[in-house]
mmCIF file of the C-alpha atoms, coordinates in Angstrom:
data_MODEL
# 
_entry.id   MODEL 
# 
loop_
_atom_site.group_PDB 
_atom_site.id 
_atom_site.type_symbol 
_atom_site.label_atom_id 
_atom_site.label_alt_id 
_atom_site.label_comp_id 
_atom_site.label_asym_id 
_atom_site.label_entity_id 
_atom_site.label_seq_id 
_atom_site.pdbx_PDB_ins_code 
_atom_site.Cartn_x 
_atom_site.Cartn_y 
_atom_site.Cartn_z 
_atom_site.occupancy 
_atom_site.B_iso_or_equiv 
_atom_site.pdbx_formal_charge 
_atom_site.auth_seq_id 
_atom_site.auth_comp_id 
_atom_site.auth_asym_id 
_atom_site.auth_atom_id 
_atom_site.pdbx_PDB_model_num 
ATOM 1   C CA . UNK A 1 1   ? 21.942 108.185 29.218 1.00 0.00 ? 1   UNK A CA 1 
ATOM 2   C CA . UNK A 1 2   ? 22.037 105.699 31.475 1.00 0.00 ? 2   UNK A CA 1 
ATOM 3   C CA . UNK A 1 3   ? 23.595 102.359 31.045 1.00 0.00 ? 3   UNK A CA 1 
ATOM 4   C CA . UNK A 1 4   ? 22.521 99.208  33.236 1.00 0.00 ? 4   UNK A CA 1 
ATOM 5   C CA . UNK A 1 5   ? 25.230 96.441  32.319 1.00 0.00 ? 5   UNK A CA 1 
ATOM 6   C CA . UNK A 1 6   ? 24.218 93.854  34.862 1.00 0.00 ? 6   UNK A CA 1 
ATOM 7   C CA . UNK A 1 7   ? 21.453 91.870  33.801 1.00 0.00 ? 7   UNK A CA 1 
ATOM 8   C CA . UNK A 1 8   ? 21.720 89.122  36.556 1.00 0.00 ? 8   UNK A CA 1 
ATOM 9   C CA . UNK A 1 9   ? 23.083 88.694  40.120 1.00 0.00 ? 9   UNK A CA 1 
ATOM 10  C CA . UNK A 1 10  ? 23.879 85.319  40.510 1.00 0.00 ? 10  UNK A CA 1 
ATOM 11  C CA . UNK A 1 11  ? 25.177 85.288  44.374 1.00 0.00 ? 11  UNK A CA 1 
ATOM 12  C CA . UNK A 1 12  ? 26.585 87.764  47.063 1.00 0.00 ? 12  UNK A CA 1 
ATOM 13  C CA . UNK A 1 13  ? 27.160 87.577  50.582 1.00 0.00 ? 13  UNK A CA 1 
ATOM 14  C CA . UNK A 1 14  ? 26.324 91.095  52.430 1.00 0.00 ? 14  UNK A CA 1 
ATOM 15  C CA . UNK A 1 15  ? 29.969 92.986  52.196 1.00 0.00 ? 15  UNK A CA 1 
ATOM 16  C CA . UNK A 1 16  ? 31.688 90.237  51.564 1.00 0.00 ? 16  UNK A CA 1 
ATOM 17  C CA . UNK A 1 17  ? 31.611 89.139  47.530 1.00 0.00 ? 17  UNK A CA 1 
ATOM 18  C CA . UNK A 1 18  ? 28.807 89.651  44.238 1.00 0.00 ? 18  UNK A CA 1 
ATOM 19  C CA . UNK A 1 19  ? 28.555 87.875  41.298 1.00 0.00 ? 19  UNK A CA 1 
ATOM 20  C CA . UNK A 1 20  ? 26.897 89.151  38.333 1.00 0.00 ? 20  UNK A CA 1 
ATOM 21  C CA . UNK A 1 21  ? 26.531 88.727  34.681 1.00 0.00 ? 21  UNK A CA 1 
ATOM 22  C CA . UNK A 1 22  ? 25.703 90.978  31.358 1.00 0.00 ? 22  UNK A CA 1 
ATOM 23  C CA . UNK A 1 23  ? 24.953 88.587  28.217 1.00 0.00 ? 23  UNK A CA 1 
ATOM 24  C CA . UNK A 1 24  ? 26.373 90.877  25.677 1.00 0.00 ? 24  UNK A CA 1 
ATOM 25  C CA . UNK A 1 25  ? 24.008 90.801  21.955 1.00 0.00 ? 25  UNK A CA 1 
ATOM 26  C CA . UNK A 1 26  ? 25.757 92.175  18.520 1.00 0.00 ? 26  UNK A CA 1 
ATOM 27  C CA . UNK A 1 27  ? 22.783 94.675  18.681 1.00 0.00 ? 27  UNK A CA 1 
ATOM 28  C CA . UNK A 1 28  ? 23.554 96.762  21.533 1.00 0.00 ? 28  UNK A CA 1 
ATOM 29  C CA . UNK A 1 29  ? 25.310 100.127 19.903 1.00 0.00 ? 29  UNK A CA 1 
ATOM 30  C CA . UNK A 1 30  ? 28.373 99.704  22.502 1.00 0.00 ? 30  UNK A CA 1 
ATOM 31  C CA . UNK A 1 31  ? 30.793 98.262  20.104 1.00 0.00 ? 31  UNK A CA 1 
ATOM 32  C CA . UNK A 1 32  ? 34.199 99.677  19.030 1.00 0.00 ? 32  UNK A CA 1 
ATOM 33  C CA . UNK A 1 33  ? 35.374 98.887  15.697 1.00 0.00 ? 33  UNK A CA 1 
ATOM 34  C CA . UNK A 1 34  ? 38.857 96.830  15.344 1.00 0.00 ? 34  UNK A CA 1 
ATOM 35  C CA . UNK A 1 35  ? 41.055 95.110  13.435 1.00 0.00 ? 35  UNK A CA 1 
ATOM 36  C CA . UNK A 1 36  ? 39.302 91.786  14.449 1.00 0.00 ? 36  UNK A CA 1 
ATOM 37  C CA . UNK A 1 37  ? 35.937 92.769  14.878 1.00 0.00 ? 37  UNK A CA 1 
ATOM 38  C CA . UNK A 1 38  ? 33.612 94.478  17.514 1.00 0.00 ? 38  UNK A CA 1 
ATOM 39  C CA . UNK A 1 39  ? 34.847 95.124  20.902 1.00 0.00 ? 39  UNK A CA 1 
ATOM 40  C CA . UNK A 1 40  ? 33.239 96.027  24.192 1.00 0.00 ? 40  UNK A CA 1 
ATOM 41  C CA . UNK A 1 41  ? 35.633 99.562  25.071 1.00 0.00 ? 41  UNK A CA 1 
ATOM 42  C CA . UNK A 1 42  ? 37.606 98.715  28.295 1.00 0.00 ? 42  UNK A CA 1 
ATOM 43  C CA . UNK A 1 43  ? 35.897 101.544 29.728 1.00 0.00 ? 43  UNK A CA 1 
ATOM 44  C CA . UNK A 1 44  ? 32.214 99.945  29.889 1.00 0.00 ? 44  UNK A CA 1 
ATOM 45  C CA . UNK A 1 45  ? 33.868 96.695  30.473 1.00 0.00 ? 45  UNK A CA 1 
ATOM 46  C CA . UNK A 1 46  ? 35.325 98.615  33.832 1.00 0.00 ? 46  UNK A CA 1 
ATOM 47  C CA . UNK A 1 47  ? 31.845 99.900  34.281 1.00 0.00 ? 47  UNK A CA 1 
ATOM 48  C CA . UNK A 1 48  ? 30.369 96.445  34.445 1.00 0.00 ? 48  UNK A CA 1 
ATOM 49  C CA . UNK A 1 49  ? 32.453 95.250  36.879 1.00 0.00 ? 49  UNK A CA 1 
ATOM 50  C CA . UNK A 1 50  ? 32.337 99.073  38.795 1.00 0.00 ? 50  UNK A CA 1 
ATOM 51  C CA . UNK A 1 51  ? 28.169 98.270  38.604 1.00 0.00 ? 51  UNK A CA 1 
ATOM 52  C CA . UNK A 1 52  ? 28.188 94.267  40.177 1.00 0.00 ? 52  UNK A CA 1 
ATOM 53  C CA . UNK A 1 53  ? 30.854 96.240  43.533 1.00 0.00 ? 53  UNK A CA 1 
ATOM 54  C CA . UNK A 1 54  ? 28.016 99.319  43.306 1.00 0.00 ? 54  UNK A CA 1 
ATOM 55  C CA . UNK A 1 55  ? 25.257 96.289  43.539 1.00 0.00 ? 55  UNK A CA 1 
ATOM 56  C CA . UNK A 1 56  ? 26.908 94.831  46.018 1.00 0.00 ? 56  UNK A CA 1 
ATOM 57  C CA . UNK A 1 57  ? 27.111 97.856  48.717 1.00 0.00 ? 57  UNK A CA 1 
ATOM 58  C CA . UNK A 1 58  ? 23.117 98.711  47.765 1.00 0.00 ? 58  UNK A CA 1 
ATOM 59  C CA . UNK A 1 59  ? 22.153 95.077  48.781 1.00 0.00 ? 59  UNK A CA 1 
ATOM 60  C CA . UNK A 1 60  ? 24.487 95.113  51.865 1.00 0.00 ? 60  UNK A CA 1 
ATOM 61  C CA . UNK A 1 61  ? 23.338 98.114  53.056 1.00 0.00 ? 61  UNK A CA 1 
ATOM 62  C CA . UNK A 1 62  ? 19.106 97.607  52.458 1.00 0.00 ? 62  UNK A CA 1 
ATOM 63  C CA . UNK A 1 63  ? 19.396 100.044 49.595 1.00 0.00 ? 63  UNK A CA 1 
ATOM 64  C CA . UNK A 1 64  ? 20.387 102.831 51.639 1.00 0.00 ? 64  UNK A CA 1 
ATOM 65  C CA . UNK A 1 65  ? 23.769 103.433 50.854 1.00 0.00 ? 65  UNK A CA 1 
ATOM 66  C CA . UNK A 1 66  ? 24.867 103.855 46.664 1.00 0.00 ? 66  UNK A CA 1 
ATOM 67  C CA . UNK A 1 67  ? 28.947 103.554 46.208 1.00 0.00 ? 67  UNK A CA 1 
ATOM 68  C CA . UNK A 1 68  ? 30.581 106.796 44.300 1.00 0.00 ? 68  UNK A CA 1 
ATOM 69  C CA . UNK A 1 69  ? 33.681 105.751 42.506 1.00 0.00 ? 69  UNK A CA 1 
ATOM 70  C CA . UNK A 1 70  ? 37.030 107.891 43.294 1.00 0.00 ? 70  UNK A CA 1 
ATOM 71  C CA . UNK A 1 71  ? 39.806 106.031 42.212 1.00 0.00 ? 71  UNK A CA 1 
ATOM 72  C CA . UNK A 1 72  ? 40.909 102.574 40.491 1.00 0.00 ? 72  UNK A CA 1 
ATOM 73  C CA . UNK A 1 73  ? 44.109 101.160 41.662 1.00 0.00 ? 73  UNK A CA 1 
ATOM 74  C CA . UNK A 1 74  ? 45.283 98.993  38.877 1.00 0.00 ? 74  UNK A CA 1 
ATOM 75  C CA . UNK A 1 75  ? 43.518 97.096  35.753 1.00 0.00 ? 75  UNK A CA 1 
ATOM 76  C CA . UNK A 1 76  ? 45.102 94.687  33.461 1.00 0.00 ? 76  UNK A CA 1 
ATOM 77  C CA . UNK A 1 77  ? 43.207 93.976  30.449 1.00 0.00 ? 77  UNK A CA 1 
ATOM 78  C CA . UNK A 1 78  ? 43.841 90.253  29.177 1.00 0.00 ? 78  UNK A CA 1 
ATOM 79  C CA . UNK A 1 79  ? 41.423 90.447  26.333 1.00 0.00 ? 79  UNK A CA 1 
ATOM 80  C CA . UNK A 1 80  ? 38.458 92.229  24.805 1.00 0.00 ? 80  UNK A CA 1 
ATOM 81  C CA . UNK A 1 81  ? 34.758 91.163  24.978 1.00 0.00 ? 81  UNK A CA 1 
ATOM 82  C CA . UNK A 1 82  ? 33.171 90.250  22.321 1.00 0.00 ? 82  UNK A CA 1 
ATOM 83  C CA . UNK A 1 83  ? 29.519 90.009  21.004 1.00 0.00 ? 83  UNK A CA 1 
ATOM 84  C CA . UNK A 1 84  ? 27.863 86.772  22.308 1.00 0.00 ? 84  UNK A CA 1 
ATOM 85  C CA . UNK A 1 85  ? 30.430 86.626  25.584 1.00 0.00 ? 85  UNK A CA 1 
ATOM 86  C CA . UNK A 1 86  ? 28.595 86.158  28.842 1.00 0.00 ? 86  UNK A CA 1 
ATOM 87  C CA . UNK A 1 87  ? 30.565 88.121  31.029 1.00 0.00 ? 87  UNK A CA 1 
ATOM 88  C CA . UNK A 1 88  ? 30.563 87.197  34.831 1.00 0.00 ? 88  UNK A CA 1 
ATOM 89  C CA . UNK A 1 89  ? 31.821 89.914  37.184 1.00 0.00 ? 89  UNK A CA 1 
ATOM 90  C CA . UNK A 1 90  ? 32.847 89.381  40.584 1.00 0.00 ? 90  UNK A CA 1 
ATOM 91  C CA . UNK A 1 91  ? 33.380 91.839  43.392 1.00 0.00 ? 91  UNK A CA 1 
ATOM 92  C CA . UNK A 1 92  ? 34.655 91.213  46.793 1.00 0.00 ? 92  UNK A CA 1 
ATOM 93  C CA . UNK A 1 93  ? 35.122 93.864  49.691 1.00 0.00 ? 93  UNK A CA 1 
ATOM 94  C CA . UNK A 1 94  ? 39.062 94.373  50.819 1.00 0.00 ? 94  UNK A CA 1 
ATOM 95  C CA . UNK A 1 95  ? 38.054 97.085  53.040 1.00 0.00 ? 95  UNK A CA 1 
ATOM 96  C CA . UNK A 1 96  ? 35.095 98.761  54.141 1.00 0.00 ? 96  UNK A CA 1 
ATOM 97  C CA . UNK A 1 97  ? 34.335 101.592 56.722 1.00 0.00 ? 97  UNK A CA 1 
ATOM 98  C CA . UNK A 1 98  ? 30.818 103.445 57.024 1.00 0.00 ? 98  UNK A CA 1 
ATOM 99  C CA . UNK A 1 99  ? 32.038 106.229 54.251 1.00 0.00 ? 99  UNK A CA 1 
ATOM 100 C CA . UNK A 1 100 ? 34.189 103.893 51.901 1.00 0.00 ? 100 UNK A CA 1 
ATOM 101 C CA . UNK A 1 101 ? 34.873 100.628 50.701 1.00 0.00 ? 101 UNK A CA 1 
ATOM 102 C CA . UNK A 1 102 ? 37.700 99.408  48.458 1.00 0.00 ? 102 UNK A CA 1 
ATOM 103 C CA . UNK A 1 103 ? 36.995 96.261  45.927 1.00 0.00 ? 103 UNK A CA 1 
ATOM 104 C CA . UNK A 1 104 ? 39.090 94.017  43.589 1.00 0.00 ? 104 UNK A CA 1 
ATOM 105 C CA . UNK A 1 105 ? 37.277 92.097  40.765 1.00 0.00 ? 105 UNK A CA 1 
ATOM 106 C CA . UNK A 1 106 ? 37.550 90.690  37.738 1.00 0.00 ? 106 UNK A CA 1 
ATOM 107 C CA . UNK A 1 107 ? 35.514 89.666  35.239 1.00 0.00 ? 107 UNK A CA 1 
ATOM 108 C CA . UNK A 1 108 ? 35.671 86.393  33.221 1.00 0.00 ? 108 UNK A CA 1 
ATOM 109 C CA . UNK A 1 109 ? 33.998 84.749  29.891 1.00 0.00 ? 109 UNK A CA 1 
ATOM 110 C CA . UNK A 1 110 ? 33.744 80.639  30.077 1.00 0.00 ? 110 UNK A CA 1 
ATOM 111 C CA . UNK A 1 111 ? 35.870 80.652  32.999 1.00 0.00 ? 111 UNK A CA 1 
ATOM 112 C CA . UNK A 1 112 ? 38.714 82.743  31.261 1.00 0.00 ? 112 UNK A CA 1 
ATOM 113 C CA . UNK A 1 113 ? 39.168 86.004  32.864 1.00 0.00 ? 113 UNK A CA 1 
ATOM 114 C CA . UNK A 1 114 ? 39.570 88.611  30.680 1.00 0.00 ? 114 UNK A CA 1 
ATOM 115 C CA . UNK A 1 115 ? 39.961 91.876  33.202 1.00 0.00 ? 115 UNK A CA 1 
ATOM 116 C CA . UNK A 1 116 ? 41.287 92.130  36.553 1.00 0.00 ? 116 UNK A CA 1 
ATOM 117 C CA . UNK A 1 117 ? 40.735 95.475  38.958 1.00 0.00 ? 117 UNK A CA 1 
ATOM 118 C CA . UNK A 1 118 ? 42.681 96.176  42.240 1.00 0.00 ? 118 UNK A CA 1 
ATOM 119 C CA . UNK A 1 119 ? 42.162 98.827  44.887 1.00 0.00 ? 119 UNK A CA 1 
ATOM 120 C CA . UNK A 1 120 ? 38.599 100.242 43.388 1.00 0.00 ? 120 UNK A CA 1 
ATOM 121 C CA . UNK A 1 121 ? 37.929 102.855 46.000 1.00 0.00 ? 121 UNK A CA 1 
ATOM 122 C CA . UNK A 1 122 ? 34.259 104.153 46.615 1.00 0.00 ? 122 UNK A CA 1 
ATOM 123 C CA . UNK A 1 123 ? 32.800 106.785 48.449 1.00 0.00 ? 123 UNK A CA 1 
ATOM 124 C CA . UNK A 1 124 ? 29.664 105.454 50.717 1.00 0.00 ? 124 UNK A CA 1 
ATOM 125 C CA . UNK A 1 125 ? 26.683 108.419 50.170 1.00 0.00 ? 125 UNK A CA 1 
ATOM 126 C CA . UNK A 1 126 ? 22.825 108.184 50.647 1.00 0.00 ? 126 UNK A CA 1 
ATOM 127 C CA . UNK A 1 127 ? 21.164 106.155 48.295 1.00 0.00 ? 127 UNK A CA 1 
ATOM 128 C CA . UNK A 1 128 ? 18.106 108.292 47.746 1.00 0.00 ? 128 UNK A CA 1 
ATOM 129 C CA . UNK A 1 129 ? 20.208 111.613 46.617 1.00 0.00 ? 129 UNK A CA 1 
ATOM 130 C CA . UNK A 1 130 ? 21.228 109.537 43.481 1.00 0.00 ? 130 UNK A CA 1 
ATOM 131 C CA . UNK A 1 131 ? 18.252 107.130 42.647 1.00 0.00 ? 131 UNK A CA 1 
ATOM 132 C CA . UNK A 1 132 ? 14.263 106.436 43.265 1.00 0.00 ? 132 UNK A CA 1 
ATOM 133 C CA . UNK A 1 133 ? 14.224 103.851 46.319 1.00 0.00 ? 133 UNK A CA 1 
ATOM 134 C CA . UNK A 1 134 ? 11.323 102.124 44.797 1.00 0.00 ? 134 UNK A CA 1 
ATOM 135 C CA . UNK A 1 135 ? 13.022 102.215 41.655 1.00 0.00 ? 135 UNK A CA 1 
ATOM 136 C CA . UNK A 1 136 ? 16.270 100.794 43.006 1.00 0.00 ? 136 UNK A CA 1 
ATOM 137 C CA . UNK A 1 137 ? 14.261 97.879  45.014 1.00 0.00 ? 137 UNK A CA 1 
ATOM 138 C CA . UNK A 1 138 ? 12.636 97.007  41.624 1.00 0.00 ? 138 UNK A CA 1 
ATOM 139 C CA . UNK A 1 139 ? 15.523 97.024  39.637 1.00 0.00 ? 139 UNK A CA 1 
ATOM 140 C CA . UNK A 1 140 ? 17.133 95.086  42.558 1.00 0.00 ? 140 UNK A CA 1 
ATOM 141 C CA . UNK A 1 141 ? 13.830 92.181  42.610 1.00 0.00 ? 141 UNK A CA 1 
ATOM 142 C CA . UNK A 1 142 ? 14.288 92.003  39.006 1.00 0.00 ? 142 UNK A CA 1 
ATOM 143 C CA . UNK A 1 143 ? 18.313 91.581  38.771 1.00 0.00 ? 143 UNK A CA 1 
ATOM 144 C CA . UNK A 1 144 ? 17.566 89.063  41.805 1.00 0.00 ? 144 UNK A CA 1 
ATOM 145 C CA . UNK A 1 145 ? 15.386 87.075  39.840 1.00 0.00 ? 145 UNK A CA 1 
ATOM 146 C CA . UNK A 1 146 ? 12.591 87.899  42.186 1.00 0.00 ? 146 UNK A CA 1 
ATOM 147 C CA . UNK A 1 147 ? 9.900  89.649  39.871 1.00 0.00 ? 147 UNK A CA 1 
ATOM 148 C CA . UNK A 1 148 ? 6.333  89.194  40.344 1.00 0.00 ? 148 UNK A CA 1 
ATOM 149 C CA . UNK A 1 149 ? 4.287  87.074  38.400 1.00 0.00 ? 149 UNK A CA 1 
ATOM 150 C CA . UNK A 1 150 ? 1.490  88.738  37.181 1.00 0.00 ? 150 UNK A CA 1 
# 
């Protein structure tokens, strides 16, 4: 199964930074059961913000080149997501070569972050061995806000 958890890029600068978002709906069957209430697992919460740095290196690169994750440096979780949050992911490039780039982000909710990532090291491969490049463009126009009308 495959999960998409950006539904929106809302800006990005070509290796440099992405912002994205995921509006997050009591219906999705994500949610972890606790003490207060549903919870987005810090795992897909990592994945989110893994997904906006992933975006990030496919629109930098003209969709040719996909980022693999290998390793995450550090995360501090400052609280859960919950159904309803908007959550707003940003990415921005500490290093990059032509076979790896490393990313911090965070992610916040109403200006509050919630999760913070350090040293998020990806392997650079071929887009195409992972994913349909007409698929990936359309998924890209759409996350863009650039679908056709029709």
């Amino acid at each position: 199964m495959r999960f998409h958890l950006i539904d929106r890029i809302e800006s990005w600068e070509p290796l440099q930074h992405i912002t994205a978002r995921k509006l997050t709906s009591v219906y999705e069957n994500v949610w972890q059961p606790s003490a207060t209430g549903p919870v987005l697992p810090f795992g897909l919460a990592l994945e989110a913000l893994c997904q906006a740095g992933a975006w990030l290196v496919l629109l930098s690169s003209a969709h040719t080149k996909r980022a693999a994750l290998l390793t995450v440096g550090e995360v501090t979780m400052y609280r859960d997501a919950v159904p309803g949050d908007v959550l707003r992911m940003t990415a921005q490039v500490v290093h990059a070569t032509p076979e790896a780039a490393v990313v911090d982000g965070w992610i916040e909710v109403d200006g509050e972050r919630i999760m913070f990532a350090r040293n998020i090291m990806c392997a650079l491969i071929d887009a195409d061995r992972l994913d349909d490049p007409e698929d990936t463009e359309r998924m890209a126009r759409h996350l863009l806000g650039e679908e056709l009308v029709g």
